[in-house]
C-alpha positions in Angstrom: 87.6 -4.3 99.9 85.0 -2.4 101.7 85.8 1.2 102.2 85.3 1.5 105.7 87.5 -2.0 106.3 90.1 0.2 104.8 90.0 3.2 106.8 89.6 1.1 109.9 92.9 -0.8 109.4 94.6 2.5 108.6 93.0 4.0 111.5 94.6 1.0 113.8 97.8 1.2 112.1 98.2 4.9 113.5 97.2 3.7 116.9 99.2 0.8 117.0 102.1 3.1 115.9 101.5 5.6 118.8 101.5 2.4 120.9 104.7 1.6 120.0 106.5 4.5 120.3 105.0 5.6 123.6 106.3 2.2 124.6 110.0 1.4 125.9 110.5 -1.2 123.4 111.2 -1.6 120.0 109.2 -3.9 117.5 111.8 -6.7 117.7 111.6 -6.6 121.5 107.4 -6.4 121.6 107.7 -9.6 119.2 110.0 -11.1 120.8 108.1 -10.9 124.1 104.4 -11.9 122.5 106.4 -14.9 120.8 105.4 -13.8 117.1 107.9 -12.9 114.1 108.4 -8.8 113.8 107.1 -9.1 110.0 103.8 -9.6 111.6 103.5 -6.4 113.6 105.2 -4.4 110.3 102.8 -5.9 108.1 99.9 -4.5 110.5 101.8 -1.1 110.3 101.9 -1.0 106.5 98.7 -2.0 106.1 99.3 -5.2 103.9 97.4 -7.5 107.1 93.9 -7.0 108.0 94.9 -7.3 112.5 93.6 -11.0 113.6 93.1 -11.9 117.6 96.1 -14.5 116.9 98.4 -11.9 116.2 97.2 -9.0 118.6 97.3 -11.3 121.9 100.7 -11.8 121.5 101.6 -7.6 120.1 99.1 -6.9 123.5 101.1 -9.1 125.5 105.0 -7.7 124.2 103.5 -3.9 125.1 102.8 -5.0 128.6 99.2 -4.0 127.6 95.5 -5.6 128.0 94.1 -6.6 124.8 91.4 -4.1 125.0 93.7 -1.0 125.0 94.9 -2.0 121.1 91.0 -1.2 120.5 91.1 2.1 122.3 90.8 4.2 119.5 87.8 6.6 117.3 87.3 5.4 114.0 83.8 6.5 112.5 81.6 4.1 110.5 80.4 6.8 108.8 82.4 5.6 105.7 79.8 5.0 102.3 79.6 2.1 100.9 80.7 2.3 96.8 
């Protein structure tokens, strides 16, 4: 995987993770609320899933958030390529 595909996910874990816990809810309640499974927002956080629209509609939608505030975040693309 490219290096800076890497650091971005890991970068939007963290920020997804603040999210959460500046939210009132709890990952069951956010996926239960965006209609998804709660494996798919912990698989985000451990960085095993590479974030897709599909999934971060429905993780926008459980934080009471718009879409555009889970990409609200610096990340550089400074990164070099291997």
């Amino acid at each position: 995987m490219q290096d800076w595909r890497k650091e971005y996910r890991k970068e939007f874990a963290k920020h997804l993770k603040r999210l959460i816990d500046n939210s009132n809810y709890d990952i069951a309640t956010i996926a239960s609320i965006g209609d998804i499974e709660s494996k798919s927002i912990y698989r985000i956080l451990a960085d095993e899933n590479e974030p897709k629209i599909t999934t971060l509609l429905p993780i926008a939608k459980g934080l009471g958030l718009h879409p555009k505030d889970l990409y609200d975040f610096d990340f550089s693309f400074d990164i070099k390529e291997k």
